[in-house]
Structure formats: structure tokens, C-alpha cells
Backbone as a printed PyTorch tensor [residue, N CA C, xyz], in Angstrom:
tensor([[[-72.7110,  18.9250, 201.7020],
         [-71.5940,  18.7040, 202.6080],
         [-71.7170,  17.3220, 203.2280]],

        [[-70.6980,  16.5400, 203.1490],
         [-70.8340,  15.3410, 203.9380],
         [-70.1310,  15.2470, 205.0400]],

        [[-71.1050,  14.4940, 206.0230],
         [-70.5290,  14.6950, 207.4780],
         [-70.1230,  13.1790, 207.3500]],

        [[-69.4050,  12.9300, 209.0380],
         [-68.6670,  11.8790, 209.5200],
         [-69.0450,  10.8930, 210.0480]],

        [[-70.8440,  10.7620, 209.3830],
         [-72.0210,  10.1470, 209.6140],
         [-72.4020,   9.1970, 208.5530]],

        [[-71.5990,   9.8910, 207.0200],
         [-72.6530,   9.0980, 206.0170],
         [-71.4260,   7.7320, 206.0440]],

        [[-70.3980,   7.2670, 206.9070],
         [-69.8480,   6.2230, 206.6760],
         [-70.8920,   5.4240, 207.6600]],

        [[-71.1220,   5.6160, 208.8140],
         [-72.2450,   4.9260, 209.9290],
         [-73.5150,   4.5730, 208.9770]],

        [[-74.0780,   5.8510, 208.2220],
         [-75.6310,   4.8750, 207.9760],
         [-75.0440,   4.3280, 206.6010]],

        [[-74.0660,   3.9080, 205.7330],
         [-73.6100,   2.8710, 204.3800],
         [-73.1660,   1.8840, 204.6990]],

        [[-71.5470,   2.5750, 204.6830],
         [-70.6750,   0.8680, 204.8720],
         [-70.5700,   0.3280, 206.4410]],

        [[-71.5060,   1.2740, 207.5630],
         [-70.9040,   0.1480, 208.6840],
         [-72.4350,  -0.4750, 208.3270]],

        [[-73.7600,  -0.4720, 207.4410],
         [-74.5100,  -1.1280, 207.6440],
         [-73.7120,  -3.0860, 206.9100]],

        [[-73.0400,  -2.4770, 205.9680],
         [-72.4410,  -3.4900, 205.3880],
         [-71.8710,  -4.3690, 206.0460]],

        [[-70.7250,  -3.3400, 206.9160],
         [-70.2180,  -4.1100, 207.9190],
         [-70.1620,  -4.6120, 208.8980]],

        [[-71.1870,  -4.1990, 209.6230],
         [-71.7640,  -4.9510, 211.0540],
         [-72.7300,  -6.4970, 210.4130]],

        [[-73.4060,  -6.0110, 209.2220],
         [-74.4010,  -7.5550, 208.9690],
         [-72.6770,  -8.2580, 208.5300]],

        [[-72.0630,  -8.1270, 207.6090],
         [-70.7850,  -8.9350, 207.5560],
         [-70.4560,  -9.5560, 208.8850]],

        [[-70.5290,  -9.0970, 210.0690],
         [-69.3860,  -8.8290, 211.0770],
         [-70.4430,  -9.9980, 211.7680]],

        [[-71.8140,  -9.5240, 212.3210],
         [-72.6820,  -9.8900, 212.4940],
         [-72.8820, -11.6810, 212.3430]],

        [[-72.6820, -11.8270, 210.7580],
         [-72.6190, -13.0290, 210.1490],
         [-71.7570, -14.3340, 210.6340]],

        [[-70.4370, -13.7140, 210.9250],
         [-69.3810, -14.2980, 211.4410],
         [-69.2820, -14.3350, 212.1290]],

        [[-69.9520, -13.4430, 213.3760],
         [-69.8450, -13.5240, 215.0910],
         [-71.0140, -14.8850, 214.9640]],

        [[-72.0880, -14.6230, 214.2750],
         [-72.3030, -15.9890, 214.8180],
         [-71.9830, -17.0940, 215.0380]],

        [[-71.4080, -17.4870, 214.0970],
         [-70.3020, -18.4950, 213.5280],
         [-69.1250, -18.7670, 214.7890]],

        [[-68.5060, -17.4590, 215.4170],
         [-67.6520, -17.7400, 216.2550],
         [-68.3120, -17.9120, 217.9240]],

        [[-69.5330, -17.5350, 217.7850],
         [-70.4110, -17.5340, 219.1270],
         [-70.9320, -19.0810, 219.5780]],

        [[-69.9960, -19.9720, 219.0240],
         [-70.2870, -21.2300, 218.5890],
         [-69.9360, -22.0300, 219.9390]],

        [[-68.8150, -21.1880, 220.2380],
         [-68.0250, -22.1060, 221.1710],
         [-68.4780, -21.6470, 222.3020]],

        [[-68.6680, -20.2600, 222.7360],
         [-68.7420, -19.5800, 223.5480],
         [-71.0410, -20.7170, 223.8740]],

        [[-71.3620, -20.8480, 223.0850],
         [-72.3940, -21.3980, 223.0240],
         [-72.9510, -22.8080, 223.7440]],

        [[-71.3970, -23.8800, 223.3640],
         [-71.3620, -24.8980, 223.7120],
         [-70.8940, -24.7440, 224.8190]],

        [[-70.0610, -24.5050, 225.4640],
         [-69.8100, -24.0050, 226.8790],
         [-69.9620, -23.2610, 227.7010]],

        [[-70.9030, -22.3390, 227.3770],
         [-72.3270, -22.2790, 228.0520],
         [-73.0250, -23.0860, 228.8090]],

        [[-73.7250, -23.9170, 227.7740],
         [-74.4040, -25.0800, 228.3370],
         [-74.0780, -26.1780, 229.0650]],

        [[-72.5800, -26.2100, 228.8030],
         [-72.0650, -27.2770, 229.3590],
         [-71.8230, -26.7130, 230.9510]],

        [[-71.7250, -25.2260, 230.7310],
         [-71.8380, -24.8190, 232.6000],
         [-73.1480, -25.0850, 233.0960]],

        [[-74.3070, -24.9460, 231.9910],
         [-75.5330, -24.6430, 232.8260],
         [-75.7240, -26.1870, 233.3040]],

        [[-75.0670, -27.2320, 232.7220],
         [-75.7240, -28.1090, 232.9350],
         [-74.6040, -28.5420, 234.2800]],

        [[-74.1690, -28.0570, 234.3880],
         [-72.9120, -28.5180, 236.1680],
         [-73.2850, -27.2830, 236.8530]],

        [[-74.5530, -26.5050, 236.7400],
         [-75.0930, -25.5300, 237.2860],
         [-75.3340, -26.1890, 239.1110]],

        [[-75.8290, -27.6020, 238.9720],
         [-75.9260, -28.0140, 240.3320],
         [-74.8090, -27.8740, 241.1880]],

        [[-73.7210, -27.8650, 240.5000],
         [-72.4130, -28.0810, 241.3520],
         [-72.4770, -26.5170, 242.3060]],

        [[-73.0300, -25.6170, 241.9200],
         [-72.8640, -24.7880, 242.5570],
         [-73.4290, -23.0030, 242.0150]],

        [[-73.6360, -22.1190, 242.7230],
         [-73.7790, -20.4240, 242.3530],
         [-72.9210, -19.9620, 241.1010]],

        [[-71.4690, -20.4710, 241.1610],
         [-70.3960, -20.2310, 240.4100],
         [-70.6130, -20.6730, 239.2610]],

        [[-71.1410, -22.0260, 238.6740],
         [-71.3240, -22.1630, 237.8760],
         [-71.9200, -21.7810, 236.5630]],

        [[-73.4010, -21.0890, 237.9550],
         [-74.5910, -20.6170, 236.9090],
         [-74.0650, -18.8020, 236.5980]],

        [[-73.5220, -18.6730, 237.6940],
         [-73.0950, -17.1460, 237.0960],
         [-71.6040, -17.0980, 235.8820]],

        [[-71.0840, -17.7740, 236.3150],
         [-70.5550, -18.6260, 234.9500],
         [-71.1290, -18.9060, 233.1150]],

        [[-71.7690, -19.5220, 233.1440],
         [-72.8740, -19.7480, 232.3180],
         [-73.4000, -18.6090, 231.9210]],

        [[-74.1980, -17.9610, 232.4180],
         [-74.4860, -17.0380, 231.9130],
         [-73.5610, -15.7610, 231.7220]],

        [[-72.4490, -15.4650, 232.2160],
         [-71.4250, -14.6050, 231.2020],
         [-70.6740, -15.0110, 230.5740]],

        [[-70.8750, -16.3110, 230.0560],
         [-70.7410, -16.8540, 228.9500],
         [-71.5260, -17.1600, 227.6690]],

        [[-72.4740, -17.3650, 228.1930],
         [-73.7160, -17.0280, 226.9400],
         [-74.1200, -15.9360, 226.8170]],

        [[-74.1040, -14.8860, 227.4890],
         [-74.5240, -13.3840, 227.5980],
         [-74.3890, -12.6980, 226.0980]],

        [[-72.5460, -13.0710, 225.2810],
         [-72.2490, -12.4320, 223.8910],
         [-73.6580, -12.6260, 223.0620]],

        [[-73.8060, -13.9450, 223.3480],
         [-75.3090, -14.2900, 222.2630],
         [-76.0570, -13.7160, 222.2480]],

        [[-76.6940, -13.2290, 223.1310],
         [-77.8440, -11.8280, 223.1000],
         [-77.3680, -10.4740, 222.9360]],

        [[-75.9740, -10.2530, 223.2080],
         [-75.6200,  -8.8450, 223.4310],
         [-74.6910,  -8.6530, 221.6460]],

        [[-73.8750,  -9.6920, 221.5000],
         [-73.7250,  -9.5280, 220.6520],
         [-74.3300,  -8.5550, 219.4760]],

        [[-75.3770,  -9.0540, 218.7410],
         [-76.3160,  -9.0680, 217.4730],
         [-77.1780,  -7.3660, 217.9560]],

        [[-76.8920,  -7.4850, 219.2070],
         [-77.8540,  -6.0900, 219.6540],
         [-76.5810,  -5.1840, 219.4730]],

        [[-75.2050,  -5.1300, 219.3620],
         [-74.5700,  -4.5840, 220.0660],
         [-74.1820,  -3.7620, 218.8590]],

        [[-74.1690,  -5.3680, 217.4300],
         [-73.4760,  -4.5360, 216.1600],
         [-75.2950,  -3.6430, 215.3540]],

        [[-76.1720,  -4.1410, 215.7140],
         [-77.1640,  -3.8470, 214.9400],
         [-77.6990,  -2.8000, 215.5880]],

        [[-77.3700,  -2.3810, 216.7340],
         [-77.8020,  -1.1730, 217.3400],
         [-77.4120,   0.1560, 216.8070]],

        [[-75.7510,   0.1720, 216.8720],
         [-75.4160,   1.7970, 216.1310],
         [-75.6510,   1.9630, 214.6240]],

        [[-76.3630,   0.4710, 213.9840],
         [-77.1600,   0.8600, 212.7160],
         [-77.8430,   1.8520, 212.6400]],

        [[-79.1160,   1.3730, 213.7760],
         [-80.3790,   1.7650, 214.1310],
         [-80.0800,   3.3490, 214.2840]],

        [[-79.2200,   3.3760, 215.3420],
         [-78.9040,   4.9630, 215.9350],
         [-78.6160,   5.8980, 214.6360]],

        [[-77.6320,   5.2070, 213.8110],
         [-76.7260,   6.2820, 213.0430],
         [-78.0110,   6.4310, 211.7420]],

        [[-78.6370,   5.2800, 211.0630],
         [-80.3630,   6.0200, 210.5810],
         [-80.9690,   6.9340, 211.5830]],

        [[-80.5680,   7.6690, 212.6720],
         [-81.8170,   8.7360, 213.0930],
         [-80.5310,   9.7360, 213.6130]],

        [[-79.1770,   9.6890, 213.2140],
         [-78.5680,  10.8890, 213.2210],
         [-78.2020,  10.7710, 211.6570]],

        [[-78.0890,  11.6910, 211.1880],
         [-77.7810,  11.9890, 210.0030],
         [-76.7710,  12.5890, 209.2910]],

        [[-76.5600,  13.8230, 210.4640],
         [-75.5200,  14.8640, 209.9850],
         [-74.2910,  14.8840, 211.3630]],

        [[-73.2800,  15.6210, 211.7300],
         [-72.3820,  15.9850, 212.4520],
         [-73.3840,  16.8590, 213.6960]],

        [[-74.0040,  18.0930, 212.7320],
         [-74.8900,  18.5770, 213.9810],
         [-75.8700,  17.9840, 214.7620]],

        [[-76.6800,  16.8960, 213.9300],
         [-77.5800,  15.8600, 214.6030],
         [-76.8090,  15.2050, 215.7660]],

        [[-75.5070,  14.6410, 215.6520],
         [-74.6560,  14.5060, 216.2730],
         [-73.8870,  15.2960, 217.6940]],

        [[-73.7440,  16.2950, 217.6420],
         [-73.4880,  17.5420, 218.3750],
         [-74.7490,  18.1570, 218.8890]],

        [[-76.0500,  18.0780, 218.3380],
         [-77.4380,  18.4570, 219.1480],
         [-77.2250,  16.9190, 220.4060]],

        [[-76.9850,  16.4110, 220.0820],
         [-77.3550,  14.8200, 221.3320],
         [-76.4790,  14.7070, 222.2570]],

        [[-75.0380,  14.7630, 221.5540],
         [-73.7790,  15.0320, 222.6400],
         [-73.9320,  16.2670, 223.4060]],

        [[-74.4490,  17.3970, 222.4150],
         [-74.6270,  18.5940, 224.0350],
         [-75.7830,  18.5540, 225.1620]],

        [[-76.5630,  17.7590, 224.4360],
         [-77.6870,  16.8800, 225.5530],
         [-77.4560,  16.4790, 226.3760]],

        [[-76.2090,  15.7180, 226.3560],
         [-75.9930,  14.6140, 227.3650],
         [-74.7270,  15.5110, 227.9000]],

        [[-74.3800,  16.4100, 228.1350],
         [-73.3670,  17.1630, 228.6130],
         [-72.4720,  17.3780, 227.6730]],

        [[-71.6600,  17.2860, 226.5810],
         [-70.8620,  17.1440, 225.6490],
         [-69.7380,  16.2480, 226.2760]],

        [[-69.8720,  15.4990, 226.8300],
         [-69.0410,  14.3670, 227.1150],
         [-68.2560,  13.4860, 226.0790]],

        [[-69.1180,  13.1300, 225.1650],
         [-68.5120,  12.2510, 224.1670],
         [-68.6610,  13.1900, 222.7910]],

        [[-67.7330,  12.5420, 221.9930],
         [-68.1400,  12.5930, 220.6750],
         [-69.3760,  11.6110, 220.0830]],

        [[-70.1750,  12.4450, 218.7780],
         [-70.9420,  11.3830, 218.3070],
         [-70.7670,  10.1850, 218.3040]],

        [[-69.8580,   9.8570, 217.7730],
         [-69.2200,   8.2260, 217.3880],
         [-69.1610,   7.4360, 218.5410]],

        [[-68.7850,   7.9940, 219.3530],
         [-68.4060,   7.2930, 220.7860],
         [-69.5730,   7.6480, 221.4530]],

        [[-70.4370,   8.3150, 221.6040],
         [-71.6260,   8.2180, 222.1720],
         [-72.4130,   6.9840, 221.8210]],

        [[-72.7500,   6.8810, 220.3710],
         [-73.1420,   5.8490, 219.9190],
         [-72.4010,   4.4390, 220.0360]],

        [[-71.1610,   3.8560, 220.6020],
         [-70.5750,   2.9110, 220.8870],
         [-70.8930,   3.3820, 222.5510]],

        [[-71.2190,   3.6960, 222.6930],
         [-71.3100,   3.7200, 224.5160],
         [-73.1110,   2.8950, 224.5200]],

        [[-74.0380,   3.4990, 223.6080],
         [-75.2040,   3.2230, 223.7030],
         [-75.0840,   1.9700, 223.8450]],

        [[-74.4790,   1.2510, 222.6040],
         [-74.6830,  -0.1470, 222.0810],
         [-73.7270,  -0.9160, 222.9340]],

        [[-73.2530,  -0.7920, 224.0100],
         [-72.3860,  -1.2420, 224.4490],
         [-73.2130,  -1.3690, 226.0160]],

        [[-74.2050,  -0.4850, 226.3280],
         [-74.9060,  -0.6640, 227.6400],
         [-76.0810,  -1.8960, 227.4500]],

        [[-76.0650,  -2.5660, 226.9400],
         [-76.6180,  -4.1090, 226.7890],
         [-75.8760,  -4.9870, 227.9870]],

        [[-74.9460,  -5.0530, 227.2270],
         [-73.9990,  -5.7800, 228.2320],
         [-73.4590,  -5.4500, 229.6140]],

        [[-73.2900,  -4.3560, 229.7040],
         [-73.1570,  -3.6040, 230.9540],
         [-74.5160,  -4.0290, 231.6920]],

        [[-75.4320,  -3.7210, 231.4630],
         [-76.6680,  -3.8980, 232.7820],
         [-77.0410,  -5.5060, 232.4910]],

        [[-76.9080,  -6.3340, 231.6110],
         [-76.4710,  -7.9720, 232.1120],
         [-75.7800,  -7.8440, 232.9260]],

        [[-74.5190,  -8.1680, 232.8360],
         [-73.6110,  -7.7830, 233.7790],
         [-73.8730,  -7.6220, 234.9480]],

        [[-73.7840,  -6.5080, 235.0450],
         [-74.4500,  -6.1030, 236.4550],
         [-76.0940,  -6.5350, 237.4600]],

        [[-76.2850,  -7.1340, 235.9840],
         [-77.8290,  -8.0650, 236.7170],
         [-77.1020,  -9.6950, 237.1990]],

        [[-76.5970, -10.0350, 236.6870],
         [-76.0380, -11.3200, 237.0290],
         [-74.8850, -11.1760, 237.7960]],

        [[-74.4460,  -9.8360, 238.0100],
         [-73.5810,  -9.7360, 239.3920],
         [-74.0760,  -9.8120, 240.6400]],

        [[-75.7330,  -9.2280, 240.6570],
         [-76.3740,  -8.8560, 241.7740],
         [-76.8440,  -9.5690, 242.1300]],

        [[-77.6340, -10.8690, 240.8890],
         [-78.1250, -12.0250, 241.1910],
         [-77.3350, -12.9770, 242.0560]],

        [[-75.7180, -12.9760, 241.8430],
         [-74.7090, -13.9360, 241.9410],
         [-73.7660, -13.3690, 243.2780]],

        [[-74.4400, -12.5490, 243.8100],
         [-73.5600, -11.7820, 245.1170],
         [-72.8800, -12.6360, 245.9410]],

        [[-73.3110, -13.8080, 246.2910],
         [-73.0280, -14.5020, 246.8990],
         [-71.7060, -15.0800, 246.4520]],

        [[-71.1570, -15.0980, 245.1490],
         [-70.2700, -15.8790, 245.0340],
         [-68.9180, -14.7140, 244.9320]],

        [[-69.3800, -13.5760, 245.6830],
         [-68.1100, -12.6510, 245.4970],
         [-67.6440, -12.5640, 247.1710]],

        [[-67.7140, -13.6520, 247.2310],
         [-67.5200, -14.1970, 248.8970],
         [-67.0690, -15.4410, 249.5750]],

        [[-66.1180, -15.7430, 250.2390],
         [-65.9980, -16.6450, 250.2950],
         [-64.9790, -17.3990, 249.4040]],

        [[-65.3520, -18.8670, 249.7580],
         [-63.7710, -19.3470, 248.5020],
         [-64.3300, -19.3240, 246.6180]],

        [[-64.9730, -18.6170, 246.5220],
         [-65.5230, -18.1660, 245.2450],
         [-65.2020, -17.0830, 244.9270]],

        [[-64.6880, -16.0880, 245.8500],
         [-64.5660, -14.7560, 245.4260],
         [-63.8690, -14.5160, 243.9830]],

        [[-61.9880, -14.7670, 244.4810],
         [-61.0590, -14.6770, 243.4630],
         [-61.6730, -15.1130, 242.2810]],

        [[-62.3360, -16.0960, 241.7790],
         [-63.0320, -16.8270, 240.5580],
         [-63.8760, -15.4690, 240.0630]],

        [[-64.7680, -15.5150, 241.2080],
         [-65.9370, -14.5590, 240.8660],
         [-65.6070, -12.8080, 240.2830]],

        [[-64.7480, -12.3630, 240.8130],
         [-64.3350, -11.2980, 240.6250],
         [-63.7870, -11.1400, 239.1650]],

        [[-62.6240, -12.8010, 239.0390],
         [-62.0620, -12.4560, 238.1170],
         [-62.7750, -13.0380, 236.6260]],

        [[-64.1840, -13.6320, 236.6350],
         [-65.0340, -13.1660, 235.5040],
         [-65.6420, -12.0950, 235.5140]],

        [[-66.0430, -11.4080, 236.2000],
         [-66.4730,  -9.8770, 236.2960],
         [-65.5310,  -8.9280, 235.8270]],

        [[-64.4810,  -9.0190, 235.9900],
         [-63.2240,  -8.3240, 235.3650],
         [-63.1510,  -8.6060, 233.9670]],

        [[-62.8850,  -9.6300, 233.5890],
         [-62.8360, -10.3390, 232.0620],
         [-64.2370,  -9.2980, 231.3710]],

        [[-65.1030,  -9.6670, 232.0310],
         [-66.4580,  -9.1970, 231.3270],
         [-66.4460,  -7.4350, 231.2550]],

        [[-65.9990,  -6.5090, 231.9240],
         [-64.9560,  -5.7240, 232.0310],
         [-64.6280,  -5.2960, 230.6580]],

        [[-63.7830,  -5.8820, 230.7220],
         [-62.7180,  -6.0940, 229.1680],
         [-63.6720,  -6.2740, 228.1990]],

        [[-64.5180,  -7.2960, 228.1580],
         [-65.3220,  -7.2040, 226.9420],
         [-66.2050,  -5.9280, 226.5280]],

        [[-66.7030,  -5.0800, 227.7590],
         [-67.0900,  -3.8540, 227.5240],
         [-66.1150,  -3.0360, 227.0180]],

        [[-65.4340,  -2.9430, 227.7940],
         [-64.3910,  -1.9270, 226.8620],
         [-63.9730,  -2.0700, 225.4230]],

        [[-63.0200,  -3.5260, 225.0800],
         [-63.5040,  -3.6360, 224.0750],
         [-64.4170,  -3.4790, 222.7860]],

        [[-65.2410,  -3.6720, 223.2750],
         [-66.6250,  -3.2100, 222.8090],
         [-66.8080,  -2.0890, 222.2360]],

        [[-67.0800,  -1.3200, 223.3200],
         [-66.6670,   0.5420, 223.5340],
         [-65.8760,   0.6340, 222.5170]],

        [[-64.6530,   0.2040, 222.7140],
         [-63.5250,   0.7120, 221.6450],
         [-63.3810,  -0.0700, 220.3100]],

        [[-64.3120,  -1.0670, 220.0870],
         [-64.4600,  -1.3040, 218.6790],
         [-64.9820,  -0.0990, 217.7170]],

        [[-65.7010,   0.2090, 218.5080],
         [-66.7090,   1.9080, 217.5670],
         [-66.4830,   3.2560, 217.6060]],

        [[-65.8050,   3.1220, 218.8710],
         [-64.9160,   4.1910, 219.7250],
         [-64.0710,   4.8150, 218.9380]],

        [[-63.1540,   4.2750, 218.6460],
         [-61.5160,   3.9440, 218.6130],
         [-61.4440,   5.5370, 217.4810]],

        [[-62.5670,   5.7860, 216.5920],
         [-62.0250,   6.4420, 215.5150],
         [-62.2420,   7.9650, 216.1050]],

        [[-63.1390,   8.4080, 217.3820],
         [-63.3330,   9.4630, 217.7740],
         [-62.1340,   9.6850, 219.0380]],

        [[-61.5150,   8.6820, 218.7810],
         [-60.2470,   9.1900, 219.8290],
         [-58.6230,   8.9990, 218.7390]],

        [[-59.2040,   9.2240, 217.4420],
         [-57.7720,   8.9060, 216.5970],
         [-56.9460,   8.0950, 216.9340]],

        [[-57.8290,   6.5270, 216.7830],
         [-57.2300,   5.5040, 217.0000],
         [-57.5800,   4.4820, 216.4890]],

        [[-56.7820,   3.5070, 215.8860],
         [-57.4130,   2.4240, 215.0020],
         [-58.2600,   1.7260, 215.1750]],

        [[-59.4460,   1.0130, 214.9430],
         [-60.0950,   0.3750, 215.7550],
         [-60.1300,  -1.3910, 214.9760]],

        [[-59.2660,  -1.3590, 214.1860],
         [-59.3530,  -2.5100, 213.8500],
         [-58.6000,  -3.5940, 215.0070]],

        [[-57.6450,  -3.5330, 215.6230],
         [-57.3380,  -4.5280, 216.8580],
         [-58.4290,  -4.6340, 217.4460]],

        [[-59.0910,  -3.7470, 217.8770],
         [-60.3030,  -3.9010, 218.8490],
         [-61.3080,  -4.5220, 218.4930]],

        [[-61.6360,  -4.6300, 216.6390],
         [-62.7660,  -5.4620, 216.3380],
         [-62.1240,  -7.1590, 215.9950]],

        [[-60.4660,  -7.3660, 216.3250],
         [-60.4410,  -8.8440, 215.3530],
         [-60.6480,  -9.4660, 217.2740]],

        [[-59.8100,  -8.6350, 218.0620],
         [-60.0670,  -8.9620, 219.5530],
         [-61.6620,  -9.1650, 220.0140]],

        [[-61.9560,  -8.2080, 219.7390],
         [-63.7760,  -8.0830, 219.8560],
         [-64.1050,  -9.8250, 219.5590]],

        [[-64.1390,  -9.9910, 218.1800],
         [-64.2010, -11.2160, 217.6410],
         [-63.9230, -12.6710, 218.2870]],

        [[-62.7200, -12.3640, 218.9410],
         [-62.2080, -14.0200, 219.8420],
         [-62.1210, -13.7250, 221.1760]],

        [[-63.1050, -12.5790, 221.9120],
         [-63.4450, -12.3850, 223.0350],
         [-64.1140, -13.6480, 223.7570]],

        [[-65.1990, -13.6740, 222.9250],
         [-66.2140, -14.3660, 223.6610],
         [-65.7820, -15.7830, 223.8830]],

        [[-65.0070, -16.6000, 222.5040],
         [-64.4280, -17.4180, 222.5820],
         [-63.4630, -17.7160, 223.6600]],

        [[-62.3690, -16.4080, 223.8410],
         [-61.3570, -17.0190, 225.1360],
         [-62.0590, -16.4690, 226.7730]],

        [[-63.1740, -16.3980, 226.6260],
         [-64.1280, -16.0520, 228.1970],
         [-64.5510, -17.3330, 228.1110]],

        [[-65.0760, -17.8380, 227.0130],
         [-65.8170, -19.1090, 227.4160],
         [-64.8760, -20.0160, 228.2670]],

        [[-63.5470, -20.0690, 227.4120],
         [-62.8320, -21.3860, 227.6580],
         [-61.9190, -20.9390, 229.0660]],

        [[-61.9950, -19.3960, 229.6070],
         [-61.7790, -19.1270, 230.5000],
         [-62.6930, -19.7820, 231.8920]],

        [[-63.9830, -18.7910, 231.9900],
         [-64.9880, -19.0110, 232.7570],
         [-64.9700, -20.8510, 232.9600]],

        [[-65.0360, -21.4850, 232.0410],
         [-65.5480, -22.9490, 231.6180],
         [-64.0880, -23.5940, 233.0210]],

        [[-62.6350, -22.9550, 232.5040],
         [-61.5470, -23.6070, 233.4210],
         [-61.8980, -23.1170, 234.3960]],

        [[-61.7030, -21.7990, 234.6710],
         [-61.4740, -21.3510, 236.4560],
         [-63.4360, -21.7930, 237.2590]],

        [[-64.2790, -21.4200, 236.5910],
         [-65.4220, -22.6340, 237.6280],
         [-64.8660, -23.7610, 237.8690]],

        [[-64.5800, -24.5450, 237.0570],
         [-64.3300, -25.8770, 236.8340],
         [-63.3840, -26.2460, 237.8870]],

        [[-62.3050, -25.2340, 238.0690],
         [-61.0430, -25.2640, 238.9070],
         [-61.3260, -25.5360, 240.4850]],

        [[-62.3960, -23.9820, 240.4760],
         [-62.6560, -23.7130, 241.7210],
         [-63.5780, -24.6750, 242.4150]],

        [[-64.5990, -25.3070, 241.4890],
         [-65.5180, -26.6150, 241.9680],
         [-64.4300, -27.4780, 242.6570]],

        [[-63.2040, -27.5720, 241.9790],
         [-62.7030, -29.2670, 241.9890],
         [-61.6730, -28.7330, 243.7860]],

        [[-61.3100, -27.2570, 243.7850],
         [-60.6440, -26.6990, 245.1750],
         [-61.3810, -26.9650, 246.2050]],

        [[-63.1040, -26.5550, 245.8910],
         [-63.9520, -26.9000, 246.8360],
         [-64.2380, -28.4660, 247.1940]],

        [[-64.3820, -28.8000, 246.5440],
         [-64.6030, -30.1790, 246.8800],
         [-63.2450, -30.9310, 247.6060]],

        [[-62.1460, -30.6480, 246.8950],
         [-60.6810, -31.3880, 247.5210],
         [-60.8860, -30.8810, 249.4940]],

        [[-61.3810, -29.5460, 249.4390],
         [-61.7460, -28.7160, 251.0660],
         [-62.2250, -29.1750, 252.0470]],

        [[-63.4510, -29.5960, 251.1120],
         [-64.4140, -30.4720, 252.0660],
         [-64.0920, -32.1590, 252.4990]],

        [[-63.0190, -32.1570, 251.4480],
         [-62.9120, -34.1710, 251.9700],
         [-61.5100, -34.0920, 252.9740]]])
């Protein structure tokens, strides 16, 4: 009998190293402007928390597609599947359990560089600050619903070409509104 598993340990191994391959490729930009925050990191808190949820895809990325590899080699069957979901309360379906796993990478970044960066959810930084935390938000979900999508009978291909030019339009996001908010602060002070 084949369960709704043997597509997870074949073709998504295929397709995450595919996917994998090309996120690097597009993690390019999101890469260079990165650095280009870390390095106007002096200008201010905003910056560096900036910066780093912008470089964040780079680590979370590669963990994110190579993780429900890992998982779906140590479930095997539907019931392997259904033994773990009734573990955890039967909350999710398999599929979506396993996109929730691989998806808490980024979530506790996140939330570490929120806690680190408290300061800038205050003050004339807030609106900025909030609204990369929100964006980053979106990229979880996203996320979620790249792997998601099929245990809620729903396509998940929008969610993976979006997935894809996420990181790209955060960069060039994060990169304007710091950039913005530096140049508000400074016009404040003169």
C-alpha cells in the first residue's frame, strides 16, 4: 500500500536539492544587501536588525528545504504520520506538521533578533521596525504554506514561486525603509 509519504522521501528529495540549488542563486541579492546594511550598521539599532532579517533566508533557507527531507526519511508511512500528529494533539496533518517543523528556524531567529532589537520597536523606529517584523511574518507563512498547501487542498505552487522572490523583495524592502527612516532621523535632528 502506498501512503502520502512515498512522494516526501523521492521526488521532494529531487525537488528541494533542485529548489535548494536555485534559492541559492536567488539569495544573491538578498546577500548583497545584507551587508550593505551591516556595514551602515553604525548609523543606527535599525540597521543591524535590518541586516540581519535580511540575511537570516541564508541560514534558514537550506535548513528549511533540507529539513522535511530529513523528517519525511524517519516517517515512512501515513500511520508513522498519524502516530506523531496524535502526539502532538492531532492538530495538524502529517504534511503540515512537517512544514511547521521546518519552518520554526526562522520563527525563533526572528524572534531572537526581535528581542535583541527591542529597542527599535519604539520610538521614531517603531513603524519601520514593526513593519519588517510583519514582512518576516509573511515569509513564515509563506513558508508554512509552501509544504502546507497540499494538506489543506490547496495548490502550493504560488507559494513556492513567491517563496522564491521573498527574500529578494525583503531585502530591497528592509534595505529602503532603514535607509528611509535613517535619512527622517537625521532631517529631525538638524
Amino acid at each position: 500500500m502506498q501512503s502520502g509519504f512515498d512522494f516526501l522521501s523521492s521526488e521532494l528529495v529531487v525537488v528541494g536539492l533542485v529548489i535548494l540549488t536555485i534559492s541559492i542563486g536567488i539569495l544573491f541579492v538578498p546577500l548583497t544587501l545584507g551587508i550593505r546594511l551591516l556595514r551602515k550598521a553604525g548609523q543606527g539599532e535599525l540597521h543591524r536588525m535590518a541586516a540581519l532579517l535580511t540575511l537570516m533566508p541564508i541560514l534558514t533557507e537550506p535548513l528549511f528545504w533540507l529539513f522535511p527531507v530529513f523528517l519525511s526519511s524517519l516517517i515512512r508511512t501515513d500511520s508513522d504520520a498519524a502516530h506523531l500528529s496524535e502526539a502532538l494533539g492531532g492538530v495538524f496533518p502529517g504534511v503540515a506538521l512537517l512544514s511547521l517543523i521546518a519552518t520554526l528556524p526562522s520563527v525563533v531567529l526572528t524572534c531572537l533578533i526581535a528581542i535583541r532589537f527591542r529597542r527599535c520597536f519604539s520610538g521614531s523606529t517603531t513603524r519601520t521596525a514593526w513593519f519588517l517584523l510583519i514582512f518576516a511574518g509573511v515569509r513564515w507563512l509563506n513558508s508554512f504554506m509552501t509544504f502546507a498547501a497540499p494538506a489543506f487542498e490547496i495548490d502550493g505552487g504560488p507559494f513556492l514561486i513567491i517563496g522564491l522572490a521573498l527574500p529578494t523583495v525583503f531585502a530591497i524592502a528592509a534595505s529602503y525603509t532603514s535607509s528611509k527612516a535613517s535619512r527622517a532621523r537625521v532631517e529631525r535632528s538638524t
